[in-house]
C-alpha positions as a Python dict, from the first residue, in 0.01 Angstrom:
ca = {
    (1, 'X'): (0, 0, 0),
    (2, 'X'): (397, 24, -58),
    (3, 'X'): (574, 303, 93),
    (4, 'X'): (708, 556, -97),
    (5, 'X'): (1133, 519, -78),
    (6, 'X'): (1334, 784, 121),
    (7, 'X'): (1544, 830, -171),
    (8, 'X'): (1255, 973, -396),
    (9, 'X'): (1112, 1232, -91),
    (10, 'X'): (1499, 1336, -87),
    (11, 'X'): (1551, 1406, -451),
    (12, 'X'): (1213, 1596, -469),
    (13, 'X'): (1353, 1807, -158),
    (14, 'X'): (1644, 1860, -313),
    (15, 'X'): (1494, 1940, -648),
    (16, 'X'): (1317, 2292, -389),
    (17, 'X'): (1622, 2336, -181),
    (18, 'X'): (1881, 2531, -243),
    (19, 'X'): (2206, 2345, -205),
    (20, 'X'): (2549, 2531, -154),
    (21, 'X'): (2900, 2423, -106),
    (22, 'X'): (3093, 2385, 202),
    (23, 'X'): (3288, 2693, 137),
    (24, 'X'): (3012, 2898, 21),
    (25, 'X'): (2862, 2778, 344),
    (26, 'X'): (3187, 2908, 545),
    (27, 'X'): (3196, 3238, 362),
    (28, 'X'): (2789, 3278, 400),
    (29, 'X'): (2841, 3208, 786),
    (30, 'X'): (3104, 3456, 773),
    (31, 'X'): (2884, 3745, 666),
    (32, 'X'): (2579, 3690, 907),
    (33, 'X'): (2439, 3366, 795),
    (34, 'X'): (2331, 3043, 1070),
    (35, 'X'): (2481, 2729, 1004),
    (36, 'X'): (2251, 2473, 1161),
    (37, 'X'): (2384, 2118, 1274),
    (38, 'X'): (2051, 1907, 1292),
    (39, 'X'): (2241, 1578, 1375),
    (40, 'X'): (2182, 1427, 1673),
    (41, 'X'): (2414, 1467, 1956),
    (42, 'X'): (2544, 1137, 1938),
    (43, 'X'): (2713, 1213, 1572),
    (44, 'X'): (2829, 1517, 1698),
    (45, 'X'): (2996, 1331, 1995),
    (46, 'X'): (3139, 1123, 1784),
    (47, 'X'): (3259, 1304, 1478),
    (48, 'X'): (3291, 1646, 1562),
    (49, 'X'): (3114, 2001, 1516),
    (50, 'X'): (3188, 2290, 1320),
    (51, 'X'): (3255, 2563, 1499),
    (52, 'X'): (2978, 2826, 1548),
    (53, 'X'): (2730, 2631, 1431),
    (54, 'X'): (2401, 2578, 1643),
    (55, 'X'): (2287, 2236, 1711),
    (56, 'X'): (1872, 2174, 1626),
    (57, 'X'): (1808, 1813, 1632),
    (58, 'X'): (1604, 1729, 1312),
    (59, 'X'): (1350, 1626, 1534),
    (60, 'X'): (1282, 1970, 1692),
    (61, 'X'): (1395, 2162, 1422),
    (62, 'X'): (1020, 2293, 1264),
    (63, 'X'): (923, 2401, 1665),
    (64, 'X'): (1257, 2562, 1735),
    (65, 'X'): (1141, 2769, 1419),
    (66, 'X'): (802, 2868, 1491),
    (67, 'X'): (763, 3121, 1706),
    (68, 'X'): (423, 3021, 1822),
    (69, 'X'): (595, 2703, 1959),
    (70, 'X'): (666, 2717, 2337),
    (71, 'X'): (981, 2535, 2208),
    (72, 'X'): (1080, 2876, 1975),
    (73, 'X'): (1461, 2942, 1966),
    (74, 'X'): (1533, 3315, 1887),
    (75, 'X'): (1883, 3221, 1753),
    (76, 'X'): (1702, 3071, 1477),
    (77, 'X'): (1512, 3393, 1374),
    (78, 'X'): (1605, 3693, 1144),
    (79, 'X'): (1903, 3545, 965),
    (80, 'X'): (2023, 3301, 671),
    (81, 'X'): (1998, 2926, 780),
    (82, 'X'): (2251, 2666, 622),
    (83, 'X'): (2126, 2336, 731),
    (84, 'X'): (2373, 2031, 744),
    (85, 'X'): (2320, 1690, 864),
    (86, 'X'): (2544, 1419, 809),
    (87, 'X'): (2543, 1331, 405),
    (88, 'X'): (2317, 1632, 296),
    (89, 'X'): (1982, 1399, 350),
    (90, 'X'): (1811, 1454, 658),
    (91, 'X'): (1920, 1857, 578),
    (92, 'X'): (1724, 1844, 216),
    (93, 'X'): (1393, 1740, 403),
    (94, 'X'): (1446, 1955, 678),
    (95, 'X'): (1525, 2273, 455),
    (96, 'X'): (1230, 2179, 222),
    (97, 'X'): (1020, 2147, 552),
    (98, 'X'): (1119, 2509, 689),
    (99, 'X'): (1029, 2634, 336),
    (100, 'X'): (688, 2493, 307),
    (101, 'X'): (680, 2685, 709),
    (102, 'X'): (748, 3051, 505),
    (103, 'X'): (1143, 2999, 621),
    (104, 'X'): (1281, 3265, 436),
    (105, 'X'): (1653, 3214, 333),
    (106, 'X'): (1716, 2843, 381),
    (107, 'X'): (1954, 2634, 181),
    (108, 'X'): (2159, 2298, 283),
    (109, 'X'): (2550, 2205, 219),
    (110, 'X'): (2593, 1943, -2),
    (111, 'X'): (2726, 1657, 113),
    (112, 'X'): (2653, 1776, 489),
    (113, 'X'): (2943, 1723, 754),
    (114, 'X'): (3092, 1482, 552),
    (115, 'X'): (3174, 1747, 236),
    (116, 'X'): (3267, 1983, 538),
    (117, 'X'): (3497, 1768, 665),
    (118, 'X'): (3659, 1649, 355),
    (119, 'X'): (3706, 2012, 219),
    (120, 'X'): (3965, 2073, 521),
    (121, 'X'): (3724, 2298, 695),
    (122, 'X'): (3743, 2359, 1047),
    (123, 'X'): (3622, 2121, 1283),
    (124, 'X'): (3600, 2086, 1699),
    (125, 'X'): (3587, 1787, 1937),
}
């Protein structure tokens, strides 16, 4: 049996995800929208956070969500989510996952921190 590569399960979550940029991200944040860092702490340590944003680990991300989970975060509830990982990976699956949940109004930033970053967007230490 050969395991299916990462690279195909992200292009088919991409191909169901919405995918916005950066500053479509900053001005959808700006108007009542979530912007969800699901890195893990370490890369946030190390490369910074965006401001506002609420940290979900990827790998408590789809029980943070469900409110039937005894791990259910409110904050995560009622509003526009724009997931962002590093590179716009990890936040594809993660977006397609909370979809396939009944997440309504999820979408990623392309390119993740990284785009973030490199558009001059604000970012804290």
């Amino acid at each position: 049996m050969s395991i299916r590569p990462v690279s195909e399960l992200v292009a088919d979550a991409k191909a169901r995800v919405r995918s916005i940029s950066p500053q479509e991200a900053r001005e959808a944040a700006e108007r009542g929208a979530l912007l969800v860092d699901i890195r893990d702490i370490r890369e946030l340590d190390r490369e910074g956070r965006v401001p506002g944003a609420f940290h979900a680990p990827r790998g408590m991300l789809e029980f943070w969500v469900d409110p039937a989970s005894p791990y259910y975060k409110e904050a995560l509830s009622a509003r526009p989510l724009i997931l962002f990982c590093a590179a716009a990976s990890r936040s594809a699956l993660a977006a397609d996952a909370l979809q396939q949940m009944g997440v309504p109004h999820v979408s990623e930033i392309e390119g993740g921190f990284g785009a973030w970053r490199d558009a001059g967007l604000p970012i804290s230490r």
